[in-house]
ZABASE-622324 format. One record per residue (C-alpha): residue in three letters; x, y, z. Coordinates in Angstrom, 3 decimals, m for minus. Layout:
! residues N
r residu->ALA; east->X; north->Y; up->Z
...
! end
This chain:
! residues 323
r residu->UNK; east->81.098; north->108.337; up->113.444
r residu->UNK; east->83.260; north->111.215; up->112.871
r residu->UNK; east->86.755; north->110.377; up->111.180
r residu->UNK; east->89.829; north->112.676; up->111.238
r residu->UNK; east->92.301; north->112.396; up->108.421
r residu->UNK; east->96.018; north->112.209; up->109.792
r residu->UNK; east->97.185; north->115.521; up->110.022
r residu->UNK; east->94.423; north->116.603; up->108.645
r residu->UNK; east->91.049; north->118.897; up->109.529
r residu->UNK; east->88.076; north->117.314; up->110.815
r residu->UNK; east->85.818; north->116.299; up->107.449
r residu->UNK; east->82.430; north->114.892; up->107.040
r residu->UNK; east->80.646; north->112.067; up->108.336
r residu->UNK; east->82.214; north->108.611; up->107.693
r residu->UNK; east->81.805; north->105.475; up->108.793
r residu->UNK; east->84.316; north->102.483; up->109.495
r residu->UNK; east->83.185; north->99.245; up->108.394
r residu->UNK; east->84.189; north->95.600; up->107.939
r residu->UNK; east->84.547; north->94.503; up->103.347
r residu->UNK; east->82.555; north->91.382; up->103.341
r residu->UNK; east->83.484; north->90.630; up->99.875
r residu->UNK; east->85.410; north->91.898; up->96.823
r residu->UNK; east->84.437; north->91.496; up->93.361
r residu->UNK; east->85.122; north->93.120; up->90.121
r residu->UNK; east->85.812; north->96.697; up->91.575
r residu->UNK; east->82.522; north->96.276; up->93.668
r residu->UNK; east->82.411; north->96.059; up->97.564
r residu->UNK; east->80.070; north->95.018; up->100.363
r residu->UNK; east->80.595; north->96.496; up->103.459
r residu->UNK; east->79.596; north->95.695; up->106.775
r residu->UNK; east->78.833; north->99.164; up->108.710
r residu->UNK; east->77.375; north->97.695; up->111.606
r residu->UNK; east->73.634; north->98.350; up->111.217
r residu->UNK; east->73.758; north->97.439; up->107.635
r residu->UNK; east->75.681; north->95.795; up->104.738
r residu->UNK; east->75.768; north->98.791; up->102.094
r residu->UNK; east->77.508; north->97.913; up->98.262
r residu->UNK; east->80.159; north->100.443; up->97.860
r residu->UNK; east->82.580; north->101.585; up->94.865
r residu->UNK; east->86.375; north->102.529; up->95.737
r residu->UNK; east->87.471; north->106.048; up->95.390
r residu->UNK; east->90.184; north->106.352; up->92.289
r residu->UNK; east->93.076; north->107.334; up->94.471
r residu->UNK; east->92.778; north->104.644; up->96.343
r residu->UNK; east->93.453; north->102.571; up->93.145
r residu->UNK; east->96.340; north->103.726; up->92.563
r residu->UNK; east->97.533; north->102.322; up->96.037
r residu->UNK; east->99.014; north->98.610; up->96.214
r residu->UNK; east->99.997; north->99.331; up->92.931
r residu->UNK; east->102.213; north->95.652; up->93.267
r residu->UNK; east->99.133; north->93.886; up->94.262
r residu->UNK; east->96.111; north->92.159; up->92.356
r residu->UNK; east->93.983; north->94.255; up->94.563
r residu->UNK; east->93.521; north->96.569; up->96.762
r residu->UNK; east->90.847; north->95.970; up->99.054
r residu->UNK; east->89.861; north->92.556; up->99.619
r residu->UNK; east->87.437; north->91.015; up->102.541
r residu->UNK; east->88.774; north->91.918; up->106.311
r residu->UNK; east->89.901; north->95.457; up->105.280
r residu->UNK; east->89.221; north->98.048; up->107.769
r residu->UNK; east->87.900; north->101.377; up->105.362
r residu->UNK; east->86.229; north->104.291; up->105.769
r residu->UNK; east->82.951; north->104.783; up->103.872
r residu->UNK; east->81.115; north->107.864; up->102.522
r residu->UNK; east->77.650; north->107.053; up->102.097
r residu->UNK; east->75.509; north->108.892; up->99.399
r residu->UNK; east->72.523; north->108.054; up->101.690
r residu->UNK; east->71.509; north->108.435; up->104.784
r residu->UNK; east->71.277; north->105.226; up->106.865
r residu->UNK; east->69.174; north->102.853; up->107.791
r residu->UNK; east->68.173; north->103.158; up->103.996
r residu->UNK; east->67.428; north->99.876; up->101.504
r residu->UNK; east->69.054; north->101.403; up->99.119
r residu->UNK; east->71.954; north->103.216; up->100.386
r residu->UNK; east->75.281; north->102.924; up->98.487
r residu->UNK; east->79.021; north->104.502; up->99.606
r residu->UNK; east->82.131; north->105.218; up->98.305
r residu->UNK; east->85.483; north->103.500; up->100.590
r residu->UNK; east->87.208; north->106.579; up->100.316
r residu->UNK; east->90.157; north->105.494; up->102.606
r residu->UNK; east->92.151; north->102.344; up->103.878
r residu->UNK; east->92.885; north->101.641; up->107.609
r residu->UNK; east->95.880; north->99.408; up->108.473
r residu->UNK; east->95.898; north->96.233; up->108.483
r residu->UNK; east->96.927; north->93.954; up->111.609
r residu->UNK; east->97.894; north->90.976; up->108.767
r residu->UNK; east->97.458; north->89.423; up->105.736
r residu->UNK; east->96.959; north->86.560; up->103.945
r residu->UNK; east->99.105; north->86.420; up->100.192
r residu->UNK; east->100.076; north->84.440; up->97.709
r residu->UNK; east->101.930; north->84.906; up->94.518
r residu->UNK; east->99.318; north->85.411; up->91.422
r residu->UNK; east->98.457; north->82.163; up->89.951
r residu->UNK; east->99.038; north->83.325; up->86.513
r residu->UNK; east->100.832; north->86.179; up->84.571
r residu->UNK; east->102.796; north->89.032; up->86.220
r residu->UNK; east->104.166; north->87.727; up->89.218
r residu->UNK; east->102.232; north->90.245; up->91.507
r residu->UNK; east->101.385; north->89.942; up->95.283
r residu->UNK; east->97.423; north->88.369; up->95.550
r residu->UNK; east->95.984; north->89.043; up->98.910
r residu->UNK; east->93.786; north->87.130; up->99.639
r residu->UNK; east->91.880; north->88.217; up->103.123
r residu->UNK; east->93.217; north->90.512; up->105.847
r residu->UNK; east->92.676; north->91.080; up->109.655
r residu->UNK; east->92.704; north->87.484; up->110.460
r residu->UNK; east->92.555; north->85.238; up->113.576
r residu->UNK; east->92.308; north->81.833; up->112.377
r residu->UNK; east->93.099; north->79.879; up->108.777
r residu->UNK; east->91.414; north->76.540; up->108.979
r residu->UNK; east->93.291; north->74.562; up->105.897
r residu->UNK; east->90.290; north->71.855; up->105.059
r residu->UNK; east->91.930; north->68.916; up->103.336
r residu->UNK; east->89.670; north->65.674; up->102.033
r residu->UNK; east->91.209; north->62.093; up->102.962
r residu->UNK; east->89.221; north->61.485; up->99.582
r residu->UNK; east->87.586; north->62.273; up->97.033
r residu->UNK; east->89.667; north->64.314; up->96.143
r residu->UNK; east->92.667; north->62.831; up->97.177
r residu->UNK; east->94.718; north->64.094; up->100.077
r residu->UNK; east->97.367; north->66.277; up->98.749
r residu->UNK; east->100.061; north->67.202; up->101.323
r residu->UNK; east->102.322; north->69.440; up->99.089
r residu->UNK; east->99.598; north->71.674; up->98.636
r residu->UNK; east->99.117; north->71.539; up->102.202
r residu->UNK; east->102.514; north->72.021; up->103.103
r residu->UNK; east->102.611; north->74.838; up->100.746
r residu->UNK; east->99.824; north->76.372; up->102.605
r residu->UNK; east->101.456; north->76.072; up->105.759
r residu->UNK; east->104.630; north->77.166; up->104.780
r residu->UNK; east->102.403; north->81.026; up->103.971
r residu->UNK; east->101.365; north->80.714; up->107.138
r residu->UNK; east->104.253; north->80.399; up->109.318
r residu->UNK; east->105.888; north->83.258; up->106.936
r residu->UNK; east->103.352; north->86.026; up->107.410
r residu->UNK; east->102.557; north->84.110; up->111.110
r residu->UNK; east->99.240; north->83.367; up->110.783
r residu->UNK; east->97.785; north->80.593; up->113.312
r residu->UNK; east->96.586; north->77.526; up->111.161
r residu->UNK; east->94.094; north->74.912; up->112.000
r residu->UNK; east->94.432; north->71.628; up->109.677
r residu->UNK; east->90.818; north->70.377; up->109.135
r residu->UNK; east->90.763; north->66.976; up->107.337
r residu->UNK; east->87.470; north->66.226; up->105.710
r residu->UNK; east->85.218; north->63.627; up->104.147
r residu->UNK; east->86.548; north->61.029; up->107.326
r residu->UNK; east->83.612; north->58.700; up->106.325
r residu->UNK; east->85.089; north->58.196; up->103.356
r residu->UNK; east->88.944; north->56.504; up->104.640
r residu->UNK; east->89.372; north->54.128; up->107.690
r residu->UNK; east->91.478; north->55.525; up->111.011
r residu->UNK; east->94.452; north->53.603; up->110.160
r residu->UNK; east->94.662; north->55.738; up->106.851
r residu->UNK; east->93.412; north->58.952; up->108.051
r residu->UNK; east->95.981; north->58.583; up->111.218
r residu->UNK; east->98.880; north->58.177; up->108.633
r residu->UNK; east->97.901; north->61.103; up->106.833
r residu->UNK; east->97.728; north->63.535; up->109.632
r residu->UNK; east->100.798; north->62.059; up->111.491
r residu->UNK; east->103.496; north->64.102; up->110.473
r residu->UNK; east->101.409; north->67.628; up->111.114
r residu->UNK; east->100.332; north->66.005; up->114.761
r residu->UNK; east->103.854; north->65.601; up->115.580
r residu->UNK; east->105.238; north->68.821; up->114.422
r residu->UNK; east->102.651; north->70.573; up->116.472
r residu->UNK; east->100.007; north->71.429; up->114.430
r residu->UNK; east->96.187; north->71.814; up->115.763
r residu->UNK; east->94.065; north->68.916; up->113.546
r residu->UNK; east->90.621; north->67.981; up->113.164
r residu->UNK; east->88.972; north->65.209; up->111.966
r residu->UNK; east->85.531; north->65.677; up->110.209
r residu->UNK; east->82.663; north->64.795; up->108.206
r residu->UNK; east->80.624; north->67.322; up->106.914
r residu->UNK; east->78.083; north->64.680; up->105.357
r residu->UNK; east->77.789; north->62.851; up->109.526
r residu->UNK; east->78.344; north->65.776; up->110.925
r residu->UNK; east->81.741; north->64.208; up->113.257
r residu->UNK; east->83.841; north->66.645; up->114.163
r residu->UNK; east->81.472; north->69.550; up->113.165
r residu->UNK; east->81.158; north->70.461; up->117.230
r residu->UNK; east->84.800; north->71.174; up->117.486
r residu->UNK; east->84.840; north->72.884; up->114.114
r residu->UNK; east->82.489; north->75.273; up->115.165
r residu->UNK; east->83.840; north->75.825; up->119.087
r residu->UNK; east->87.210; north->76.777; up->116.990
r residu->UNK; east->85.560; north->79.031; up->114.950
r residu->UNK; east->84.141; north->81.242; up->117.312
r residu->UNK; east->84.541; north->84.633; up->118.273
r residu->UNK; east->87.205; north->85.002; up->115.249
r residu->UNK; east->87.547; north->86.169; up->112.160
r residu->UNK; east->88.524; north->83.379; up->110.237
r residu->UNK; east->89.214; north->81.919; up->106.549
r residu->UNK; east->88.471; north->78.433; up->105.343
r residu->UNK; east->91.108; north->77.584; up->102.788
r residu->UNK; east->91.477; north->74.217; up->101.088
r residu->UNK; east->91.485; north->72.528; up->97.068
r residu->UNK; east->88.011; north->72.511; up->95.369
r residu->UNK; east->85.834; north->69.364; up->96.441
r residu->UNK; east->87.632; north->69.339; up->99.822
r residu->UNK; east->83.948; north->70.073; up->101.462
r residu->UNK; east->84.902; north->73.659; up->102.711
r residu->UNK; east->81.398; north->75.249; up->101.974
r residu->UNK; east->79.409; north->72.218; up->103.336
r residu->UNK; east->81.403; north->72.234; up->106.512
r residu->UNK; east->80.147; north->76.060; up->106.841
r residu->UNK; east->76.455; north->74.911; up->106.825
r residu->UNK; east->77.275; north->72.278; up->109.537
r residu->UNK; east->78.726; north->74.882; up->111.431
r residu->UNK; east->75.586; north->77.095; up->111.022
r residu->UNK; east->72.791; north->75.883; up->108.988
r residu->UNK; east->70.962; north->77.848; up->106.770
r residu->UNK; east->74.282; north->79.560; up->105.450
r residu->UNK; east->73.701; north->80.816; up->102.108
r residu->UNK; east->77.085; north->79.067; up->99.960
r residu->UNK; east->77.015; north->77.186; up->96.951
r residu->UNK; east->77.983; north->73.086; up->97.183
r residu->UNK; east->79.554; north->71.319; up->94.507
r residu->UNK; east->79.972; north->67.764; up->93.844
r residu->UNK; east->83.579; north->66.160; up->92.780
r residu->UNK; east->83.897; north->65.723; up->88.906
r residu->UNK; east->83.366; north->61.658; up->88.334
r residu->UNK; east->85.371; north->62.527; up->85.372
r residu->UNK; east->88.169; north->63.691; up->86.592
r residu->UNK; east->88.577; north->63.310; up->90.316
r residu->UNK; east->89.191; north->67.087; up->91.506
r residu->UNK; east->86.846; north->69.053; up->92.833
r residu->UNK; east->84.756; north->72.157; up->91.153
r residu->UNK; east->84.561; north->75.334; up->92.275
r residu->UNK; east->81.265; north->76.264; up->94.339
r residu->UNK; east->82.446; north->79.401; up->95.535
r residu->UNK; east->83.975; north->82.002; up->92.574
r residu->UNK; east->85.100; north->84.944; up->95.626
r residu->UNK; east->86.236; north->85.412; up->99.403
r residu->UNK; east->82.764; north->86.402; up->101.220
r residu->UNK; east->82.997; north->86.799; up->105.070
r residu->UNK; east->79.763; north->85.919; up->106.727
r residu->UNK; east->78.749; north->86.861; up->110.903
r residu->UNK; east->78.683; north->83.441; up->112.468
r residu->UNK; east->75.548; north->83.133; up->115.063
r residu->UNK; east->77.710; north->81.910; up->117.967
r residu->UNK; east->80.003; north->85.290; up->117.616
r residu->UNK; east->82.907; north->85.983; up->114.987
r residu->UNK; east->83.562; north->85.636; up->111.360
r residu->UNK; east->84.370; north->82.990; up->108.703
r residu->UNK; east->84.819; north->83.256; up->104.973
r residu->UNK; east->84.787; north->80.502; up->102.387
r residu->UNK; east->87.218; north->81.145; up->99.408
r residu->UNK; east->87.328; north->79.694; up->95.947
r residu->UNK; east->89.318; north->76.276; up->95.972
r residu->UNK; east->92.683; north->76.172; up->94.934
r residu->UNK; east->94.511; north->74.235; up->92.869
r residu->UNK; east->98.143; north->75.403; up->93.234
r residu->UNK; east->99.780; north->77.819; up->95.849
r residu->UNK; east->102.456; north->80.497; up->94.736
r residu->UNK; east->104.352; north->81.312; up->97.650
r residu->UNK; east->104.628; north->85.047; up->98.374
r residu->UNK; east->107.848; north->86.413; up->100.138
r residu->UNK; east->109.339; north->83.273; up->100.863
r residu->UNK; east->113.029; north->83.549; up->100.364
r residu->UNK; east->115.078; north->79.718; up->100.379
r residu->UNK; east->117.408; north->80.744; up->103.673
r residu->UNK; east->113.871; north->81.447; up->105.260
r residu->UNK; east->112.028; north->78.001; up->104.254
r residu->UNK; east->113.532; north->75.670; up->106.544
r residu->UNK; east->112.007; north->77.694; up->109.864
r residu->UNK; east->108.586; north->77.767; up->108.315
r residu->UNK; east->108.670; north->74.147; up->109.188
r residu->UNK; east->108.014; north->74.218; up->112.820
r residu->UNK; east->109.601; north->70.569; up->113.467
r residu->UNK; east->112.387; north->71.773; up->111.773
r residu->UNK; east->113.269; north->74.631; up->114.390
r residu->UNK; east->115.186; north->72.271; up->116.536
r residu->UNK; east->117.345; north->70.877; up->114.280
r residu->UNK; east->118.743; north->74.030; up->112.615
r residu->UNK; east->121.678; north->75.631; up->114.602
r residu->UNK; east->124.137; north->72.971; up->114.471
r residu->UNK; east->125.206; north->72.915; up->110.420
r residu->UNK; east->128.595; north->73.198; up->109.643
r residu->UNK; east->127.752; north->75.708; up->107.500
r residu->UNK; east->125.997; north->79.228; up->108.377
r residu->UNK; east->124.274; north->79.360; up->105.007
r residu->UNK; east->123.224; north->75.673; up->105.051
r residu->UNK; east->120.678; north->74.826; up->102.642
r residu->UNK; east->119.430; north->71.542; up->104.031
r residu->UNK; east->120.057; north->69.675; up->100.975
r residu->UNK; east->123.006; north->68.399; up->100.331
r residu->UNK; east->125.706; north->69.688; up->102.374
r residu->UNK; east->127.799; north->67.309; up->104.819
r residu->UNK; east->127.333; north->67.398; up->108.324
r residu->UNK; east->124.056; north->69.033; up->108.031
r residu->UNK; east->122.127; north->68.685; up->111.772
r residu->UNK; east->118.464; north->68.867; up->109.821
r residu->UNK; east->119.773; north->65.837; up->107.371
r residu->UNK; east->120.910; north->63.958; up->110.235
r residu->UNK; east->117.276; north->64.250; up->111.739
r residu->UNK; east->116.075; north->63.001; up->109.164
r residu->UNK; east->117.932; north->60.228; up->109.172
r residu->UNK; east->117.424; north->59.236; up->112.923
r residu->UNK; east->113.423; north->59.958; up->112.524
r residu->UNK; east->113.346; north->63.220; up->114.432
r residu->UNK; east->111.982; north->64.437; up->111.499
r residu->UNK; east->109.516; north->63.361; up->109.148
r residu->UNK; east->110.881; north->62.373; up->106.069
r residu->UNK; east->108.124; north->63.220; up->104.179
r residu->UNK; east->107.674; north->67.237; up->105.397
r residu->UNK; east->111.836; north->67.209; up->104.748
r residu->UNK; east->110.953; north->66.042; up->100.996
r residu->UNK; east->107.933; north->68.273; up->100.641
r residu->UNK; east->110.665; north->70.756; up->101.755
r residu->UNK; east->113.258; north->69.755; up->99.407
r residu->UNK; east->110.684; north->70.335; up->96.499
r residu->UNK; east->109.595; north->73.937; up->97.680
r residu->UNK; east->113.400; north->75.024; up->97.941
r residu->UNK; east->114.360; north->73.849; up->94.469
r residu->UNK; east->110.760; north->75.526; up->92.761
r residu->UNK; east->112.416; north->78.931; up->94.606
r residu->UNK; east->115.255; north->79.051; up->93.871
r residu->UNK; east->114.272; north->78.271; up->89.931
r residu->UNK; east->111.450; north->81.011; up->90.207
r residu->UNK; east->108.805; north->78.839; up->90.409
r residu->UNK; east->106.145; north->79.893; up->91.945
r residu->UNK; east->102.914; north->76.823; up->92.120
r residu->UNK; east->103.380; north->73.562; up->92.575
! end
């Protein structure tokens, strides 16, 4: 298709396309009739100069090709960025504290926690969730490996998301329960499966559709945690309709534009609770006649998310990015 610059002459021939995946300053791009490896123009570069990349899967671009379609081995050049409807960040792990992007143009985060093996980690979780409700992303929590916990334990674990309104499912990518409802979720969307390494993300993609090419790793008997099986974010068409990508596992969540007088309303069940402080600039923590505190202390809230909360608010305000 023809593409106009703004406010600009017609030019050539380009074609918008879908980034399937990111990798050392090479793309893949999904162009509709076919996936063609591209390299980024250097102005573009020197865009998102704050951020650990530029382009990362889910960006809308516009592609030069310097072949002609339907072609094996066609290549292009994304020679310009289109908008993005939203994104999903996180502070850099390590190093300059830079914005890391980490998909964009998203329906749908499914957060895939394992009720063992590894073992269930809620402050990561709520860490994840807490991104979510920031840059308002709709989040699915997707707790894995159920064969391996009984429904008393898996019931505790999930309780305080269930009651604070969060969607949950319950699955087992090695029976196959819960797969059904995974995939009904899934499509039609353009989704990201987020979640620690060894949480079962990638096999839960080849429930969903089998014959999915992604790599499966086995938990370290050593240590516990889970190894990484998948090293970038690759989106991949789902047969049903829609996208999904599988990311690398993560270990620790930065939180990206989080300020502490936002926190508190990034925890849904918390919403309720927050108008009647004595003090406008309430921090939740230890100032008297606080309504959240008292919420806590009746069982509105869950004790648990309001400690998970408490330890978010202090790494913030002391810089601290992870966990």
């Amino acid at each position: 298709m023809v593409k106009v610059d703004p406010g600009g002459p017609e030019t050539e021939e380009r074609l918008e396309g879908r980034v399937l995946r990111a990798e050392s300053g090479r793309f893949l791009v999904d162009l509709g009739e076919q996936r063609v490896p591209c390299s980024l123009r250097g102005r573009i570069r020197k865009q998102r100069l704050g951020q650990v990349r530029n382009v990362v899967a889910g960006d809308r671009v516009l592609v030069r090709l310097t072949g002609s379609l339907p072609h094996p081995e066609a290549e292009g050049v994304i020679e310009a960025l289109l908008p993005r409807l939203n994104q999903l960040s996180r502070a850099e792990a390590a190093g300059a504290r830079r914005e890391q992007v980490l998909m964009a143009n998203l329906d749908r985060v499914f957060l895939v926690m394992a009720a063992a093996q590894p073992e269930f980690n809620p402050r990561l979780l709520d860490r994840f969730l807490v991104a979510l409700a920031q840059q308002e992303l709709d989040g699915v929590l997707v707790l894995n490996k159920c064969d391996l916990a009984g429904l008393a334990e898996r019931l505790q674990m999930v309780l305080p998301y269930r009651t604070a309104g969060y969607r949950v499912l319950m699955t087992s990518a090695a029976t196959g329960e819960g797969c059904e409802r995974l995939a009904e979720a899934m499509r039609g969307r353009v989704s990201l499966v987020l979640g620690p390494s060894g949480a079962g993300k990638s096999s839960l993609l080849r429930q969903v559709q089998p014959g999915l090419e992604i790599c499966v790793q086995d938990v370290s008997a050593l240590t516990g945690k889970g190894r990484h099986a998948t090293s970038y974010t690759e989106l991949h068409p789902l047969a049903a309709g829609g996208w999904v990508a599988d990311s690398p596992g993560v270990r620790e969540f930065g939180l990206w534009g989080v300020s502490p007088v936002e926190l508190a309303a990034c925890f849904p069940e918390f919403r309720p609770h927050l108008g009647g402080c004595r003090y406008a600039d309430c921090s939740h923590s230890h100032e008297p006649d606080c309504s959240l505190r008292q919420a806590v202390e009746e069982r509105a809230v869950d004790s648990r998310r309001y400690e998970s909360y408490l330890r978010i608010l202090e790494s913030i305000k002391a810089g601290k990015l992870g966990l």
